[in-house]
Each structure stands twice: as C-alpha cells, then as structure tokens.
C-alpha positions as CSV (number, residue, x, y, z in Angstrom):
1,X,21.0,0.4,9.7
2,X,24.1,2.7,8.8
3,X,23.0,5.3,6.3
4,X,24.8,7.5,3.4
5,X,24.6,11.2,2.5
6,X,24.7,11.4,-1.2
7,X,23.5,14.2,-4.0
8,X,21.8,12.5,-6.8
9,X,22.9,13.2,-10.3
10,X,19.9,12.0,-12.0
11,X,16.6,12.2,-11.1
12,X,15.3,8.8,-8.9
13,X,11.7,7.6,-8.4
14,X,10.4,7.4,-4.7
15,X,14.0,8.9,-3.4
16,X,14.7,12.4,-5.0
17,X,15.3,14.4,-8.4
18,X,18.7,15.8,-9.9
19,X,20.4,17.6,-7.3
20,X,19.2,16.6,-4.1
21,X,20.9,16.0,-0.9
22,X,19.3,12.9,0.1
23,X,20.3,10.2,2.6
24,X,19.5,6.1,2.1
25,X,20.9,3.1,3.1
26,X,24.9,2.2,2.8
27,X,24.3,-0.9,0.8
28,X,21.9,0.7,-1.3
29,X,24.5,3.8,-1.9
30,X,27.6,1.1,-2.5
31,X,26.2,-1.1,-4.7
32,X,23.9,0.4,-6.6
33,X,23.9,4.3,-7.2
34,X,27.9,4.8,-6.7
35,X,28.9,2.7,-9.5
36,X,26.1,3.3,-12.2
37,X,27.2,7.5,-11.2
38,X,23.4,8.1,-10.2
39,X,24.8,10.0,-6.9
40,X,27.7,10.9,-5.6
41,X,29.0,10.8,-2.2
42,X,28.1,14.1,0.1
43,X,31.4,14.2,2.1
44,X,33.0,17.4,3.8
45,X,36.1,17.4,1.6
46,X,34.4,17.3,-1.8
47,X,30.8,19.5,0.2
48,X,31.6,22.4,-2.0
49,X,32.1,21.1,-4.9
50,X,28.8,19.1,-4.5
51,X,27.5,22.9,-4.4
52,X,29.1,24.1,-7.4
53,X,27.2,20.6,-9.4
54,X,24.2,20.9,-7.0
55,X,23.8,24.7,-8.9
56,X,24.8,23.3,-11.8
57,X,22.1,20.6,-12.2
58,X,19.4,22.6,-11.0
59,X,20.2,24.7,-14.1
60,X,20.2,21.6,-16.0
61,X,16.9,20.4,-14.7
62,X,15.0,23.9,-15.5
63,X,15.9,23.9,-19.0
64,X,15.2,20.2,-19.3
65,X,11.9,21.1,-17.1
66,X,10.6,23.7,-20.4
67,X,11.9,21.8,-23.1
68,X,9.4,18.9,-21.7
69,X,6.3,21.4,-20.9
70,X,7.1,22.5,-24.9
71,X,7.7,18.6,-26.2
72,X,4.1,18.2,-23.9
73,X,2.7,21.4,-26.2
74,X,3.7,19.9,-28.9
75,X,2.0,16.2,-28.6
76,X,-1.4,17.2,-27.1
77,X,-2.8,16.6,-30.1
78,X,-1.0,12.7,-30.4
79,X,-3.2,9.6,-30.2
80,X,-2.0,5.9,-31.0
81,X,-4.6,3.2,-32.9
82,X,-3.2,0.2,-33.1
83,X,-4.3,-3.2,-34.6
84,X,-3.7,-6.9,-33.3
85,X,-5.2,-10.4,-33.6
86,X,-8.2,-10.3,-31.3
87,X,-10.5,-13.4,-30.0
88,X,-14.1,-13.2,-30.2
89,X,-14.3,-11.8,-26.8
90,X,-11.9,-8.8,-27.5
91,X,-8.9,-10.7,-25.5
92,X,-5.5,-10.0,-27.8
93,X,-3.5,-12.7,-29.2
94,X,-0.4,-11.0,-27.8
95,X,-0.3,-7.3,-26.8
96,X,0.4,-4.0,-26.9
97,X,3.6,-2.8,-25.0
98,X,5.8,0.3,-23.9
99,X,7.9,-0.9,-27.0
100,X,5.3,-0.5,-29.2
101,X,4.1,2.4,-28.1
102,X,7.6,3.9,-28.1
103,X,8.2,2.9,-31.8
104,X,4.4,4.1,-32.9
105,X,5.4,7.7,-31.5
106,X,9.3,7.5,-33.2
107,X,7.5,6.8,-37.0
108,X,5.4,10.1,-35.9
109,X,8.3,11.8,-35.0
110,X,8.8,11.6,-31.5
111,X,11.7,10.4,-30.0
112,X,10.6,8.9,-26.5
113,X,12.6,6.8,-24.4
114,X,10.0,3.4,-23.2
115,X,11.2,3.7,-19.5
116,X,9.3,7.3,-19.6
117,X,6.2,5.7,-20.9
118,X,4.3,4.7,-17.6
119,X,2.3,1.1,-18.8
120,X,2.1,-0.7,-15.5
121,X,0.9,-3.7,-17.4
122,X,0.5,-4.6,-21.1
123,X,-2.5,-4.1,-22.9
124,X,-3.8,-7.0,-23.6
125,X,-7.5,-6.1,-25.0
126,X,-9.1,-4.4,-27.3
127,X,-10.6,-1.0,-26.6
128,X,-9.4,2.9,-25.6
129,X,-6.8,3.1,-23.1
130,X,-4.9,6.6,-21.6
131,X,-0.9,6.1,-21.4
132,X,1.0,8.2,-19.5
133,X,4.3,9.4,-20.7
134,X,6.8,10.9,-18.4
135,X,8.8,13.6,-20.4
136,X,10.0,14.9,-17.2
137,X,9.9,14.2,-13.2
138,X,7.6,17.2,-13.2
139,X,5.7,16.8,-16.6
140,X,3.8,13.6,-17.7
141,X,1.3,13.8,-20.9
142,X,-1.2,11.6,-21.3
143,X,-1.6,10.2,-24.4
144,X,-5.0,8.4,-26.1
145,X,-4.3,4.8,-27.4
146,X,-7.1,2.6,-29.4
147,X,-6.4,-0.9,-29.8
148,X,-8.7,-2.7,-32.6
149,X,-9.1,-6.2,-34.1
150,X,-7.2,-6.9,-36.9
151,X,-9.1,-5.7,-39.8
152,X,-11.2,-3.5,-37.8
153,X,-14.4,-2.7,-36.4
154,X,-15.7,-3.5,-40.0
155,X,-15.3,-7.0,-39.9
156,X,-16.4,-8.0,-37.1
157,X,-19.7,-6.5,-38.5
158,X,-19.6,-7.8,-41.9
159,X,-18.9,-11.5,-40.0
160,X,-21.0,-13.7,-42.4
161,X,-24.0,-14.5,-40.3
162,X,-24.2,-17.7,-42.0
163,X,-23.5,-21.3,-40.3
164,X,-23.6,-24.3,-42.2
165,X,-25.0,-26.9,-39.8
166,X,-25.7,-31.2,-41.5
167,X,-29.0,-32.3,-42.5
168,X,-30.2,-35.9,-42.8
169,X,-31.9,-36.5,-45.6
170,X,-33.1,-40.4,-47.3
171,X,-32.5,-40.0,-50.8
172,X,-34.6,-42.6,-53.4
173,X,-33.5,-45.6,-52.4
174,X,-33.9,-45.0,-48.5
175,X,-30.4,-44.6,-47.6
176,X,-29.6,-41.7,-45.2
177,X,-27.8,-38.8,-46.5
178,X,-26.1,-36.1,-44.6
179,X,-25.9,-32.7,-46.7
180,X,-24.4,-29.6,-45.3
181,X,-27.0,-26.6,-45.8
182,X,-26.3,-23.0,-44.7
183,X,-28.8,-21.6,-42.7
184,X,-30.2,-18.7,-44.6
185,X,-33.6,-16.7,-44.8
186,X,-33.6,-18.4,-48.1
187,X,-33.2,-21.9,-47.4
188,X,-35.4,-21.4,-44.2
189,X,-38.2,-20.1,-46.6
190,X,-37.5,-23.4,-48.9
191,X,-38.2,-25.7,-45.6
192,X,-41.2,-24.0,-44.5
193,X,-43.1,-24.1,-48.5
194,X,-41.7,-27.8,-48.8
C-alpha cells in the first residue's frame, strides 16, 4: 500500500494531534483529510513552511490545552439529572443522548460541542451513569448524570397499592353478579367478619 506524509491541522483520534507529522494511507490522505483541510501534504517544497505552522499549532494547542484544564476547574462541580418515561422495570421509553446532554450543560452555561461528549451508546435506563466529556485531546472531565422516572422516585413509591380485582356475587333472586372490589385491609377485614 502506497503511503502519504502529511502534518495534521486538527487533532485526529487513533492517528495524531494538531501538528504532527504522521504518515497513512494515499487513499485515506486524498479523499478524506486533504479536502475537509484536516492535514496538509508534508512535501519538500512547502517542508518549511509546514515548520513555520507545525510551531504555530503547537502554540495553538497549549493555549487551547489550559483553557480546557481551566473550563475542567470550572465544571468539577457539574452533574446532570434528567427525567424520562420509564417502564416498571427501569427500561426508558426513549433515551438519553449526547444531544441531550449537550443542551442540559448549554441552559447551565456551558457551551460543549456533542462530538466531545464520549457516550458510546445511549442511555437507555434509569439510574447513575459517569459521561465523559472531552474538552481537549489531553483533558476529558467526567461528569455525573442521574436519569429518573418521570415524576420521580416519589411516585413510584406512592404507586396506589390497591388492585381492583371482580367478585361473583348471587344477589336476591340467585342471579350471579360480578362487582369490582379493591382489595384493601378494609375490605379484607369486611370478608373475614362476614
């Protein structure tokens, strides 16, 4: 397989960060990093002035490197809650996503991108969950989310512990009646005297 030198202008996951001299695969280089100006190519011609940007972004990618260990500072103190439909066994009637958790931390104040907030898969349950969020290639926070039932913990609790369940009865001419009859400590106390 032929192979490219390039120097990446952006930082790339599993290949390099801002500034490298990497090399990868030709087709890889052509038609994907070239045109979306990820990396540039690492010729002899333009070598120096590869230097000059190499410099340049390494600058770039300190200051960007302590504004994120500050932003990180900053939110250690963040948690999410949110609160979705939930069956009886905790499973959520949709989920919670990157999205969500993007736009939860923006009404706080935080302006995150979602491709920095590392959710392998959505959640999808109810209960505490750590999300990673990567505010830079060298700094990731993680940040406590609680997903709850709709309504809360509270009413699953106060779920009326009641069930209404038929009851034959023969009323006074002998017919058979069904009446519905909650099942209570009172109306159990009512069968047991009568």
């Amino acid at each position: 397989m032929a192979t490219t030198t390039i120097l990446l202008r952006e930082d790339v996951d599993n290949l390099g960060g801002r500034g490298e001299i990497v090399k990868v695969k030709s087709g890889y280089a052509r038609n994907y990093l070239l045109p979306r100006k990820i990396a540039s190519l690492a010729t002899k011609g333009n070598l120096k002035q590869i230097e000059q940007e190499r410099g340049a972004l390494l600058k770039k990618s300190a200051h960007e490197r302590s504004t994120a260990v500050a932003q990180a500072e900053q939110m250690q103190n963040v948690s999410l809650a949110f609160e979705r439909k939930a069956g009886e066994s905790g499973q959520l009637f949709g989920s919670v996503t990157s999205m969500d958790i993007a736009e939860a931390l923006q009404a706080q104040g935080y302006e995150i991108d979602r491709r920095k907030i590392v959710l392998k898969d959505a959640i999808k349950e109810i209960g505490d969950f750590s999300v990673g969020v990567k505010l830079h290639r060298e700094v990731t926070l993680e940040i406590p989310v609680t997903v709850t039932a709709e309504g809360g913990e509270a009413t699953l609790e106060a779920k009326p512990k009641k069930s209404a369940r038929a009851k034959k009865t023969e009323n006074e001419t002998g017919e058979t009646e069904e009446k519905v009859v909650e099942n209570s400590v009172e109306n159990a106390e009512a069968e047991n005297e009568g």
